[in-house]
C-alpha positions as CSV (number, residue, x, y, z in Angstrom):
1,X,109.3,-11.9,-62.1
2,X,106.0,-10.6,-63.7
3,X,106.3,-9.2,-66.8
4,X,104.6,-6.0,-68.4
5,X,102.2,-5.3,-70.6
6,X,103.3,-3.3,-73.8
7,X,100.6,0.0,-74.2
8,X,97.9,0.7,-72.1
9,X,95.3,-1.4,-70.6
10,X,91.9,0.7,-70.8
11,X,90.4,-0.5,-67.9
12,X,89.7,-4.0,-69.7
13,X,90.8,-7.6,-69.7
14,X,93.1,-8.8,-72.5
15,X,90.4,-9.9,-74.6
16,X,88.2,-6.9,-74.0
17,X,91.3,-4.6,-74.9
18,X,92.3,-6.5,-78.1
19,X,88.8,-7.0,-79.3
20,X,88.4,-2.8,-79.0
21,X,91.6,-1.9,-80.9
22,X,90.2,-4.4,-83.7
23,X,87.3,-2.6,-84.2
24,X,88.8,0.8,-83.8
25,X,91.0,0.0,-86.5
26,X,88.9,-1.5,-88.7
27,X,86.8,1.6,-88.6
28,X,89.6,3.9,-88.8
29,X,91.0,1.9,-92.0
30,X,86.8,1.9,-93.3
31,X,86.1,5.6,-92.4
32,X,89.7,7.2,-92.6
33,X,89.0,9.1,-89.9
34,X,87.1,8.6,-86.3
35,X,86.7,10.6,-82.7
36,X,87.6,8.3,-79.4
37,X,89.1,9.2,-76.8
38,X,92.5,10.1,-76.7
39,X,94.0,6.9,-74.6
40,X,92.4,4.7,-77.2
41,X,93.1,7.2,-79.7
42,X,97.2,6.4,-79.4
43,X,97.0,2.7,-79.1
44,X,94.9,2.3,-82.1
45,X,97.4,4.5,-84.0
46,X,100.2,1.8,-82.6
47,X,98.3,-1.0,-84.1
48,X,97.4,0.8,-87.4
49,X,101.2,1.7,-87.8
50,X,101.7,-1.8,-87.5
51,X,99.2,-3.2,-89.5
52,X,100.1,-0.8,-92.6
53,X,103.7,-1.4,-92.3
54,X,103.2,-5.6,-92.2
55,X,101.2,-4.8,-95.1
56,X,103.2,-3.1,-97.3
57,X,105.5,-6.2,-97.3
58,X,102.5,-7.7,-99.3
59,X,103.3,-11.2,-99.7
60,X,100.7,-14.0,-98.0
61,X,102.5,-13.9,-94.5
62,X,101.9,-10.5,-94.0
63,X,98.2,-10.7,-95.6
64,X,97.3,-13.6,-92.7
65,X,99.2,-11.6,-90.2
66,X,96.9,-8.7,-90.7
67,X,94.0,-10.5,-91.4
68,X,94.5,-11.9,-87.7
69,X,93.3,-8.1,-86.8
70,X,91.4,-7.4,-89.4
71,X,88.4,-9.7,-89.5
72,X,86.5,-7.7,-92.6
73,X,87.8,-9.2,-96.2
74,X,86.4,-5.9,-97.9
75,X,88.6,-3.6,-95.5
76,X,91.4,-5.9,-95.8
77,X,91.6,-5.6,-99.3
78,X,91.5,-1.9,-98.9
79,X,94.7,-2.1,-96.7
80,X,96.8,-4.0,-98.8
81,X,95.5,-2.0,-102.1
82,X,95.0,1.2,-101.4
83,X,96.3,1.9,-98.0
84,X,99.8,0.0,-98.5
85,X,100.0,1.9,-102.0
86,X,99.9,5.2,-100.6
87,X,102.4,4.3,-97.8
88,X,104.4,2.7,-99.9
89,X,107.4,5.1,-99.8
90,X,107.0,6.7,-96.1
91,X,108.9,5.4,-93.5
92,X,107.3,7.4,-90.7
93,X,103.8,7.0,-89.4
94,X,100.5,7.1,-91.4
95,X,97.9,8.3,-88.5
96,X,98.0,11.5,-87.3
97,X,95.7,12.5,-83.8
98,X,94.3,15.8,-83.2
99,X,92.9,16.2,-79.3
100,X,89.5,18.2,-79.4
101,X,87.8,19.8,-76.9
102,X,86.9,17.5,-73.4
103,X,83.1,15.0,-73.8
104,X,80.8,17.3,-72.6
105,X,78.7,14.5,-70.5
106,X,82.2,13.1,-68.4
107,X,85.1,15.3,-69.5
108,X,87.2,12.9,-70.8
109,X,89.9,13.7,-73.1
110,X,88.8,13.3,-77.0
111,X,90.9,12.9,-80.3
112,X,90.3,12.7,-83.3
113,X,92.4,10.1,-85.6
114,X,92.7,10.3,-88.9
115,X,95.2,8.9,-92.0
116,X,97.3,11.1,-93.4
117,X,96.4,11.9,-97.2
């Protein structure tokens, strides 16, 4: 029986998919805040929940387990410093989307993602 795939597939192949949310949440963990679409918008808030929570465990498994995401040391270190410190004591999720008004050039559906202060 064919199995599932967890999320949604954005019109890509597996590597094309996995690559994007990398460097969507790369950016959002460098920039604290970026405008995609909304689609891509909610998966890459699923893997930067993820990635925050493995990281406030903050022993070396959990530092290679993000790193496997994460391919930028400087923005790593900001996840397990600064990031994991200010999650530290919320349980709930640390991205928060907004949707904004459609892209003017082929109306698709645009968010804005940010991390909550």
């Amino acid at each position: 029986m064919a199995k599932t795939t967890a999320g949604r597939k954005l019109r890509r192949k597996q590597g094309a998919r996995v690559g994007l949310l990398r460097s969507l949440a790369t950016d959002l963990f460098r920039y604290e805040k970026i405008t995609t679409t909304f689609a891509k918008a909610k998966e890459c808030s699923r893997l930067a929940n993820h990635l925050i929570a493995v990281a406030k465990r903050a022993d070396l498994n959990a530092r290679r387990m993000v790193a496997r995401d994460i391919h930028d040391h400087e923005i790593l270190t900001k996840v397990f410093d600064v990031l994991a410190q200010r999650y530290a004591t919320r349980t709930g999720a640390a991205t928060q989307i907004f949707r904004l008004n459609p892209r003017q050039g082929d109306n698709a559906e645009m968010a804005l993602i940010k991390l909550i202060a």
